[in-house]
C-alpha positions in Angstrom: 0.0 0.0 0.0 1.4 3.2 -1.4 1.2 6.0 1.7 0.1 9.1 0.7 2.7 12.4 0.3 2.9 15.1 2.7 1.0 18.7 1.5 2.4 21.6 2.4 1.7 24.7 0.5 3.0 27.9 2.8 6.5 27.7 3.7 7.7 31.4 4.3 11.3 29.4 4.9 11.5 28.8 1.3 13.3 31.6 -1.2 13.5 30.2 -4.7 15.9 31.4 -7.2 17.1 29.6 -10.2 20.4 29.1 -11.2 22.4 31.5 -13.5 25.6 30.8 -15.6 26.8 28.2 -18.1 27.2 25.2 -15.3 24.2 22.8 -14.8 23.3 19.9 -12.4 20.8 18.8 -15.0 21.5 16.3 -17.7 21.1 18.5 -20.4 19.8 21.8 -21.2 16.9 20.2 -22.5 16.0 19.4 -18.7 18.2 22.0 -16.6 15.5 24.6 -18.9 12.4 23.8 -17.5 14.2 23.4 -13.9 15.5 26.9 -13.9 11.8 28.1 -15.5 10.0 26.3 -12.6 12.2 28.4 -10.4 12.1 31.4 -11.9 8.4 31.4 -11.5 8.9 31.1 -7.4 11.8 34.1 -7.8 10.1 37.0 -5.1 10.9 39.3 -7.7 8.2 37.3 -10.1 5.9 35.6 -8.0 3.1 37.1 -5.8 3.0 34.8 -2.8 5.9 32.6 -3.3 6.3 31.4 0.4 2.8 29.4 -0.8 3.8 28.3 -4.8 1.7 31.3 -5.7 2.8 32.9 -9.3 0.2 35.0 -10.3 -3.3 36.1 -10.4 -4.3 34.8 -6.8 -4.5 31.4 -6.8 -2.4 30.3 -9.8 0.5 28.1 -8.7 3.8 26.7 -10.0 3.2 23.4 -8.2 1.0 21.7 -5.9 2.8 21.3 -2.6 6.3 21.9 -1.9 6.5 18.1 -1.6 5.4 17.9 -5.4 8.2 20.9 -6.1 10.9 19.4 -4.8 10.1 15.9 -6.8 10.3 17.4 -9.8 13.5 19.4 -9.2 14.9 16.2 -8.6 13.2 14.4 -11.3 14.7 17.3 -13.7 18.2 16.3 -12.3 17.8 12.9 -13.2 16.2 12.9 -16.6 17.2 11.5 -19.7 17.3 12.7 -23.2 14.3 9.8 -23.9 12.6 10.5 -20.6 9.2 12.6 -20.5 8.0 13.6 -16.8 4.8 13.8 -16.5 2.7 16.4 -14.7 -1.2 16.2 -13.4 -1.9 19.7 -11.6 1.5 20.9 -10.4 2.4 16.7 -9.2 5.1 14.5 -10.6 3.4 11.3 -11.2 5.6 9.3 -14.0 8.5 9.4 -15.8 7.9 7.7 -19.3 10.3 6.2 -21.8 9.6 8.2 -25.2 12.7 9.3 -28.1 15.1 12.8 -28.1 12.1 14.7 -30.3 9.4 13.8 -27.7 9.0 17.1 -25.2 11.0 16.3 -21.5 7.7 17.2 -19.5 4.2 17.2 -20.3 1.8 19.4 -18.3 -2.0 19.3 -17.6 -3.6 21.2 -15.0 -7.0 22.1 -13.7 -8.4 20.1 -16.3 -12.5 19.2 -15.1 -14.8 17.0 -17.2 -17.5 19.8 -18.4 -20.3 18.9 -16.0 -18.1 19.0 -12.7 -16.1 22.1 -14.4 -17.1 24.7 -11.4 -15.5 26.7 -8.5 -16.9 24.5 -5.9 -16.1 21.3 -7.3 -12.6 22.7 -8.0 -11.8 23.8 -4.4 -13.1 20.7 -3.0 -10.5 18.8 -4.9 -7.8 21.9 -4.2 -8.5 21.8 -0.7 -8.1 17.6 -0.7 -4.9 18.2 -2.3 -5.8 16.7 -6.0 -5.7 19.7 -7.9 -4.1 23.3 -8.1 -5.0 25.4 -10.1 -2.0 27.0 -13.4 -3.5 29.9 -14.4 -1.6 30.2 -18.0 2.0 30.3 -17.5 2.1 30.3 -13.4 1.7 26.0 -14.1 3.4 26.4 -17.4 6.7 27.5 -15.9 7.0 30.6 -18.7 5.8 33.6 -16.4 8.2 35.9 -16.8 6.6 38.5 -14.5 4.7 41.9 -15.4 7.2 42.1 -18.5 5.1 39.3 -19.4 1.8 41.1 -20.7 3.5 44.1 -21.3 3.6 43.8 -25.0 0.2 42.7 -25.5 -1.4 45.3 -23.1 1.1 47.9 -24.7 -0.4 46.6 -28.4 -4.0 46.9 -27.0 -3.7 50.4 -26.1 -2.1 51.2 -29.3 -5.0 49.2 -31.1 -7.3 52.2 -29.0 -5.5 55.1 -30.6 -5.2 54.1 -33.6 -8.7 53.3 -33.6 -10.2 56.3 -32.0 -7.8 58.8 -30.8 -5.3 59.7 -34.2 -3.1 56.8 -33.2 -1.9 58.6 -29.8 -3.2 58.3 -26.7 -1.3 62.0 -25.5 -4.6 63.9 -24.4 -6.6 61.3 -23.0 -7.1 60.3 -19.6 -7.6 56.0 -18.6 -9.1 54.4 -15.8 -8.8 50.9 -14.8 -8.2 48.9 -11.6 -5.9 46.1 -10.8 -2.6 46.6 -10.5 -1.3 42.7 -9.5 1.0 40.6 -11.4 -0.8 40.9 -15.0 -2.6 43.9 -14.5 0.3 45.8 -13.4 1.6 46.7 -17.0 -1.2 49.0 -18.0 -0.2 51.8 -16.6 3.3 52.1 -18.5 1.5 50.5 -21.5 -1.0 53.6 -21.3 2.2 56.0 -20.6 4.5 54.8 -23.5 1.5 55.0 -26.0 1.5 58.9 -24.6 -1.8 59.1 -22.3 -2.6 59.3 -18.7 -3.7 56.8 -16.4 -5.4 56.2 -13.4 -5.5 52.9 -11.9 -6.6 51.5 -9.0 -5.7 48.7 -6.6 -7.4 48.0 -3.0 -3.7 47.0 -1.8 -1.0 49.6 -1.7 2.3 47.1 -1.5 1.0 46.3 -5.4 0.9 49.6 -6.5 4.1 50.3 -4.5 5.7 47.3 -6.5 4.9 49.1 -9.5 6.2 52.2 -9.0 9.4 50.7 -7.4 9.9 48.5 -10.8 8.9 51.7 -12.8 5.6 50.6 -14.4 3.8 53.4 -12.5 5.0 56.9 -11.5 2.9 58.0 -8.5 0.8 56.3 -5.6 -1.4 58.3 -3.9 -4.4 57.5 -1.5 -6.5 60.6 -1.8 -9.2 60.8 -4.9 -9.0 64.2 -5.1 -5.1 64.5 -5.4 -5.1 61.6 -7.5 -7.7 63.5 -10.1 -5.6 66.8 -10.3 -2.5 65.0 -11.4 -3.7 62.6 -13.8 -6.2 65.6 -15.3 -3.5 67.9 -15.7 -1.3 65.4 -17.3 -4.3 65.0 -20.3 -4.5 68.7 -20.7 -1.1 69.1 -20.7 -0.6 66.1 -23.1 1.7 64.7 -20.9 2.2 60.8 -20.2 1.8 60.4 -16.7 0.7 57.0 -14.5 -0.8 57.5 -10.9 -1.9 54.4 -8.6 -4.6 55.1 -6.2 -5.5 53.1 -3.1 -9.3 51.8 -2.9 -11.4 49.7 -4.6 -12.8 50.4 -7.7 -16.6 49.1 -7.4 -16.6 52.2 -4.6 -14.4 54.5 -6.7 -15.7 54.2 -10.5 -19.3 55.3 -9.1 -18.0 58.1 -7.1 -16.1 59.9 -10.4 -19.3 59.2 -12.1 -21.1 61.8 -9.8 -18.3 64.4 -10.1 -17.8 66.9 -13.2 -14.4 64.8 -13.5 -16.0 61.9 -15.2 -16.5 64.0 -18.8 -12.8 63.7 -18.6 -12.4 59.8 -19.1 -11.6 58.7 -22.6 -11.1 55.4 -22.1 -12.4 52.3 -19.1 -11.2 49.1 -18.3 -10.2 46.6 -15.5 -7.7 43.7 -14.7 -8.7 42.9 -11.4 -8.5 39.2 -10.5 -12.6 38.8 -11.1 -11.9 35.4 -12.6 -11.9 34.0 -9.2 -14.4 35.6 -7.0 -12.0 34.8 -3.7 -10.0 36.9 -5.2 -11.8 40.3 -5.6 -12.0 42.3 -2.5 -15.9 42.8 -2.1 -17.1 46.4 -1.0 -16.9 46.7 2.9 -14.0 44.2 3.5 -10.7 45.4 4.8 -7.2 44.0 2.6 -5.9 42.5 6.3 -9.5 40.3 6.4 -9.6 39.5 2.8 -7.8 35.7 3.0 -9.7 35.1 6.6 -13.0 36.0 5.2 -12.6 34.2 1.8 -11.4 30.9 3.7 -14.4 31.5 6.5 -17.1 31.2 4.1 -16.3 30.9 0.3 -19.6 30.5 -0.8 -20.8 34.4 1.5 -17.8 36.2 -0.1 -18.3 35.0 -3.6 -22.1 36.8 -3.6 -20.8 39.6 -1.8 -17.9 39.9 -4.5 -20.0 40.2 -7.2 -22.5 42.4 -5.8 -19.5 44.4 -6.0 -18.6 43.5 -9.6 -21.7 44.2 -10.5 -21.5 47.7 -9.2 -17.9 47.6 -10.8 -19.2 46.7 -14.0 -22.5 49.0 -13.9 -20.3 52.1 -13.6 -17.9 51.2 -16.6 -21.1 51.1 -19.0 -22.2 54.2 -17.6 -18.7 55.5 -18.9 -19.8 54.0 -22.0 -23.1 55.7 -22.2 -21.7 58.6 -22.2 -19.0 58.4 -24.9 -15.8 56.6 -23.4 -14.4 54.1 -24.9 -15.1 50.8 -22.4 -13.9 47.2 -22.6 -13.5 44.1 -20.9 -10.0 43.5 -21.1 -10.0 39.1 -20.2 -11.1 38.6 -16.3 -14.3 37.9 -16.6 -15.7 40.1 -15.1 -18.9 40.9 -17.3 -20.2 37.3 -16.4 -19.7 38.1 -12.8 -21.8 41.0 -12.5 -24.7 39.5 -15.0 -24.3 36.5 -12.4 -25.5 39.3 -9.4 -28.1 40.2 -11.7 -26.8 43.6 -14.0 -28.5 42.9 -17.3 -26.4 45.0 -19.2 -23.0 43.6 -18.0 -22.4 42.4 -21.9 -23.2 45.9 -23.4 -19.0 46.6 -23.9 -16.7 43.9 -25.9 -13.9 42.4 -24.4 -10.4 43.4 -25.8 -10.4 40.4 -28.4 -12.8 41.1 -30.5 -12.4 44.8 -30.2 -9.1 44.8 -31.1 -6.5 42.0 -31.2 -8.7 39.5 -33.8 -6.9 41.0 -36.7 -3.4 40.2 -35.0 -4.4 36.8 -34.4 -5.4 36.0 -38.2 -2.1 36.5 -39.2 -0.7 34.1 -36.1 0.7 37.5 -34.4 1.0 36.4 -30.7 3.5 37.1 -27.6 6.7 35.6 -28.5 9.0 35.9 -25.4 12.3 34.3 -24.1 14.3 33.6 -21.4 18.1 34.4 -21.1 19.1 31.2 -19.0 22.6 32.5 -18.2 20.7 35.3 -15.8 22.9 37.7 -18.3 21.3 40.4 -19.1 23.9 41.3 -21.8 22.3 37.8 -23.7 19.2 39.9 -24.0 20.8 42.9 -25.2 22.3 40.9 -28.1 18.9 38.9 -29.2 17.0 42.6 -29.3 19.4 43.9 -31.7 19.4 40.3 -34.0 15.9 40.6 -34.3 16.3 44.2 -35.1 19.0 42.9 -37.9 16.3 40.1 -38.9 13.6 41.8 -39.1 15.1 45.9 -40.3 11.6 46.8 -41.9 9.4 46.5 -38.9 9.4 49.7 -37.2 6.9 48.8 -35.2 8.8 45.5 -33.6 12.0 48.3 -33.3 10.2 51.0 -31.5 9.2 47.9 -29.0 12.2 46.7 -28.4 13.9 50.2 -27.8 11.1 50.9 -25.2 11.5 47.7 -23.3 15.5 48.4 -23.3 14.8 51.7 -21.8 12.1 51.3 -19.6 11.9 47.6 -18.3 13.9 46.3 -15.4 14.3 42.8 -15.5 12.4 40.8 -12.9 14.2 37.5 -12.2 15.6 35.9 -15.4 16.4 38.6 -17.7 13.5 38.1 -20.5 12.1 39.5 -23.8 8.7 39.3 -25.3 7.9 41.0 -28.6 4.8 40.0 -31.0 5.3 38.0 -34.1 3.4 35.9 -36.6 3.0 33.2 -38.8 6.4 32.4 -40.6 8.6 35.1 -38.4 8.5 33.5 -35.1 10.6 30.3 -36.5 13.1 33.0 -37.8 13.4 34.3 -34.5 14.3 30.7 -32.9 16.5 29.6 -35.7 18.3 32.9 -34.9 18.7 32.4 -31.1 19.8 29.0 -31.7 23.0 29.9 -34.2 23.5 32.5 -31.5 24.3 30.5 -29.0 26.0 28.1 -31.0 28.3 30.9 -32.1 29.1 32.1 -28.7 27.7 35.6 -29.2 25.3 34.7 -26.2 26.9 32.5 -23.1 23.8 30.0 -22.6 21.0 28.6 -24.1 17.9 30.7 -24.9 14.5 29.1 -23.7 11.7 30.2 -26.1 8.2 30.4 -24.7 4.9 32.2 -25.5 1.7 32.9 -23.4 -1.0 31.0 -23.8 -2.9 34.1 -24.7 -2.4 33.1 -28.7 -4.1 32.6 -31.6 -4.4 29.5 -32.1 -4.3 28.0 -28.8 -7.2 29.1 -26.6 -10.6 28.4 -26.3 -12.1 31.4 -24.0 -15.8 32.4 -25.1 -15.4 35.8 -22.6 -12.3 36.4 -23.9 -9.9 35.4 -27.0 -12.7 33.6 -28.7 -15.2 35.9 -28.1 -17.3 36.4 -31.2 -16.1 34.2 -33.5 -17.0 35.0 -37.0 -18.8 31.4 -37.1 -20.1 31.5 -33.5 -17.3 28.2 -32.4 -16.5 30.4 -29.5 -16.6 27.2 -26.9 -14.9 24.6 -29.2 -12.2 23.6 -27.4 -10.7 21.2 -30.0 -8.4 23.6 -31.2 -6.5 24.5 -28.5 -5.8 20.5 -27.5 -4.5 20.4 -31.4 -2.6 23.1 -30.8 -0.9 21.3 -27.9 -0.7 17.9 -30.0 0.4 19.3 -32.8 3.4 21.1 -30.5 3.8 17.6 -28.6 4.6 16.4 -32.7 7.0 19.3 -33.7 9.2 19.4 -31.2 8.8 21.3 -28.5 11.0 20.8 -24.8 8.0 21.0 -22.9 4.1 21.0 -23.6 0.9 21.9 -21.3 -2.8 21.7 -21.7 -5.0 23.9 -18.9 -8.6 24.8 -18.1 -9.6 28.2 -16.7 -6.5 30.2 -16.8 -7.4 34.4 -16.5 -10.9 34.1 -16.5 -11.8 31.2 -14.5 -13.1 27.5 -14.3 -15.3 26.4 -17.1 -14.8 29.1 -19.1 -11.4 28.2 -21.2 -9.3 25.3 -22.6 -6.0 26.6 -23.4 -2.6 25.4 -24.3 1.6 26.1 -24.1 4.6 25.3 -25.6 8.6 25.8 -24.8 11.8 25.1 -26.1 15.1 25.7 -25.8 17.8 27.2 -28.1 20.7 25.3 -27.5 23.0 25.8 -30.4 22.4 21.9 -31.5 21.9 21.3 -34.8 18.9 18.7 -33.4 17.2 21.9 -31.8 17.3 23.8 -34.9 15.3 20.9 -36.7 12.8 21.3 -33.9 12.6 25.1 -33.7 11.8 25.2 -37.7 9.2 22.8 -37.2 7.5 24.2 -33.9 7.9 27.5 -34.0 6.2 27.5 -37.9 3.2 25.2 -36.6 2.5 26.8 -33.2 1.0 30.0 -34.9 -0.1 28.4 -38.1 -2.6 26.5 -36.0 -3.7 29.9 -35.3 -4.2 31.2 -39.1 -6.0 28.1 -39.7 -8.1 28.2 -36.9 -9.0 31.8 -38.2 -9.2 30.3 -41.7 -11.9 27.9 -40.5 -13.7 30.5 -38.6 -14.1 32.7 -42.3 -11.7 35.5 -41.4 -11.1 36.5 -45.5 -7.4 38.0 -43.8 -6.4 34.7 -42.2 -6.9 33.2 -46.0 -5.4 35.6 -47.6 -2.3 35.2 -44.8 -2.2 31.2 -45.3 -2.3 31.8 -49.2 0.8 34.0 -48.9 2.9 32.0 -46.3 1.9 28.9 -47.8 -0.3 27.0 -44.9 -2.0 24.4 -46.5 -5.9 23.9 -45.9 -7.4 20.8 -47.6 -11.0 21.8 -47.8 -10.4 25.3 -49.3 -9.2 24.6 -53.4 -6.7 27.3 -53.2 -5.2 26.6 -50.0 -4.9 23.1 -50.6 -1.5 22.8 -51.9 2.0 22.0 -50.0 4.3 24.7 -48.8 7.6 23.5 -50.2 9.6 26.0 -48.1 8.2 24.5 -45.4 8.8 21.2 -46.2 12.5 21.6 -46.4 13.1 22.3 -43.3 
């Protein structure tokens, strides 16, 4: 009889940092990769609670128990180059014999069969010890911290002026709440597209965070100061950022009722409202938040979205009267139509309102890892890709913004968007890089799962679909097989992620430059197939610019005549 492992999650004696230089205890990179991601994700300087495994977005974890953490460490050690370890919601449970192009770990977390896909089922597992829940990349081992999203919320806010404000954002005042470990890079995003921004966050020490890592220039606690400042910014053009301490279901209804609110331009909110434990009702203190949660879940979670819906009442309001509003992925719309606000759908999430043409050409978040902990390796992949890529001004004024403006949180990393039949460029690059010399260790190459071809999220990257397949989740465990196939170093499949349980499938891949001539065979083949799954899920859907995109790139698609024919480039490789 097998005797059962010991659970702990909350060890504040535990300070996790991964390994840095050229020297490895691993076997191989391959495996000494996903060991230094894993602890990367725990670094304090990336994680939110890492004394209890927690990366991101209040409950997502990097593994189940500090038992399960320290077996797979030493199951990384002791890997071989045929060895997959296998992962069920943040536990080791086998090591299986497969071949060198098979990934090294396999990942699958929070995944619920549809009718037992709900919060209480969930936390009755979670609180048994059979489940954690991975968020995206806090289970995926590929957080790299707020630098993380910054890209894609930098490209969102550029997406807004271009569609409504000149293609600038100087002269226009945001407001928006949550400023945690994904929410936290609006307020430079908003700044470095030229506007001002208000956010709000019911705990200071975030907000404090922020300003301390620059992402956000001022904190202030009074409404009235924080106003003035971010008021006079928009009049005077001037980018400026300013936290404020409260909670946004209070504050959003108070500007409504002051002359200040025919100021607002633009609404929005990254709150963690995915999980209802973890958005601080109306009337609860910061200090009783985790108490109170823990008390009674099932008390909080009405209370909580009463609030939301209050939250979410107040952003259409803003809407009514001429800003422009959006959900931008926590589902927090569903929450508030759940406390009964029958309008809670009346704005569109980010998605549909302004991404969907990125995804149709497989533009995602690329981003990669400088294993060495150099952050000299980054410096020289920034200016390859500006060599590789000298046309795209766009990708250049990026990549000079995050030199100048991002401070590296753990691991130095990178993320930049790129599509369909760039990002394999990008990886082959990396790869003769490091076999060169010109950068001192492997490069680990990662994505979010926020993609275009590897979510299915109704409330949030597949909302709308053209053909109304919003929920089908097939595409997403494709994605994740067809990864599994190419050649990816490590592979993951999760349920819920930003916006909650039972409402997204969505999937991850990483691998790892390491000069080998083997890894170059495997980052041609992956890193072209990872975002063609997402031009031919747009193909499918009837998006005319995903066919024109797989027509020129050469992605074949066997039920259209004149994308049904092989891409000998491809085939080459």
């Amino acid at each position: 009889m097998t005797t059962k492992p010991s659970f702990t999650q909350h060890d504040p004696s535990r300070v996790i940092r991964a390994d840095r230089g050229t020297e490895i205890t691993a076997k191989s990179w391959q495996t000494e990769a996903p060991k230094r991601m894993l602890m990367n994700n725990l670094d304090p300087e990336v994680a939110e609670r890492p004394e209890d495994l927690v990366v991101y977005g209040g409950t997502g974890r990097a593994a189940r128990s500090w038992e399960a953490y320290d077996a797979i460490v030493r199951t990384l050690d002791d890997l071989e180059d045929d060895e997959t370890l296998l992962i069920q919601s943040g536990k080791p449970v086998g090591v299986m014999r497969t071949h060198e192009w098979a990934p090294r770990v396999l990942i699958a977390n929070s995944n619920l069969v549809g009718d037992w896909a709900n919060w209480e089922h969930f936390r009755e597992l979670e609180a048994e010890g059979l489940m954690m829940y991975g968020q995206m990349t806090a289970g995926s081992w590929i957080y790299i911290a707020t630098q993380g999203i910054l890209q894609g919320t930098y490209e969102t806010f550029g997406a807004i002026a271009r569609k409504r404000f000149d293609g600038t954002l100087a002269g226009t005042l945001t407001i928006t709440a949550g400023c945690g470990g994904m929410g936290g890079a609006q307020p430079l995003s908003v700044t470095l597209n030229g506007g001002a921004c208000l956010i709000i966050d019911v705990d200071k020490t975030r907000l404090d965070r922020r300003k301390g890592k620059r992402y956000l220039d001022e904190v202030e606690t009074d409404l009235d100061t924080a106003l003035a400042k971010v008021i006079e910014a928009k009049k005077n053009k001037q980018a400026l950022s300013v936290g404020l301490v409260g909670n946004a279901a209070e504050i959003l209804p108070l500007i409504l009722d002051r002359p200040e609110a025919a100021e607002v331009d633009i609404v929005t909110d990254q709150t963690s409202a995915h999980d209802p434990l973890s958005y601080l009702p109306i009337g609860v203190g910061v200090d009783e938040w985790h108490d109170e949660a823990e008390q009674d879940a099932e008390k909080f979670t009405i209370r909580a979205e009463e609030s939301m819906a209050k939250h979410v009442k107040a952003m259409v309001e803003f809407q009514d009267r001429g800003a422009e509003v959006f959900d931008y992925g926590n589902s927090i719309r569903d929450e508030a139509r759940k406390a009964g606000y029958d309008r809670a759908f009346e704005f569109p999430g980010f998605v549909p309102a302004y991404i969907r043409p990125l995804f149709c050409e497989g533009l995602g978040p690329f981003r990669w890892v400088a294993l060495s902990g150099d952050p000299k390796d980054i410096e020289v992949t920034d200016q390859a890709l500006k060599e590789l890529f000298p046309e795209n001004e766009h990708l250049h004024t990026w990549l000079d913004a995050a030199n100048e403006y991002v401070e590296f949180e753990g691991l130095p990393a990178r993320i930049c968007w790129l599509g369909y039949k760039e990002r394999h460029q990008a990886g082959l690059l990396f790869n003769q890089l490091v076999a060169e010399g010109k950068i001192s260790a492997p490069i680990v190459i990662g994505r979010d799962h926020l993609d275009s071809g590897s979510v299915a999220s109704p409330y949030r990257e597949t909302e709308s679909m053209l053909d109304g397949t919003d929920a089908v989740a097939d595409w997403p465990l494709l994605n994740a097989l067809v990864n599994t196939s190419s050649g990816a170093t490590w592979v993951s499949i999760h349920h819920g992620g930003g916006v909650g349980i039972g409402r997204s499938i969505h999937a991850g891949q990483v691998s790892v430059a390491d000069g080998t001539e083997l890894a170059a065979k495997k980052l041609a083949r992956l890193l072209t197939n990872d975002p063609g799954m997402g031009v031919i899920r747009h193909v499918d859907a009837g998006y005319d610019r995903a066919s024109e995109v797989a027509e020129e790139r050469g992605q074949r698609v066997p039920m259209i005549p004149e994308l049904d024919k092989r891409d000998e480039e491809s085939a080459a490789q």
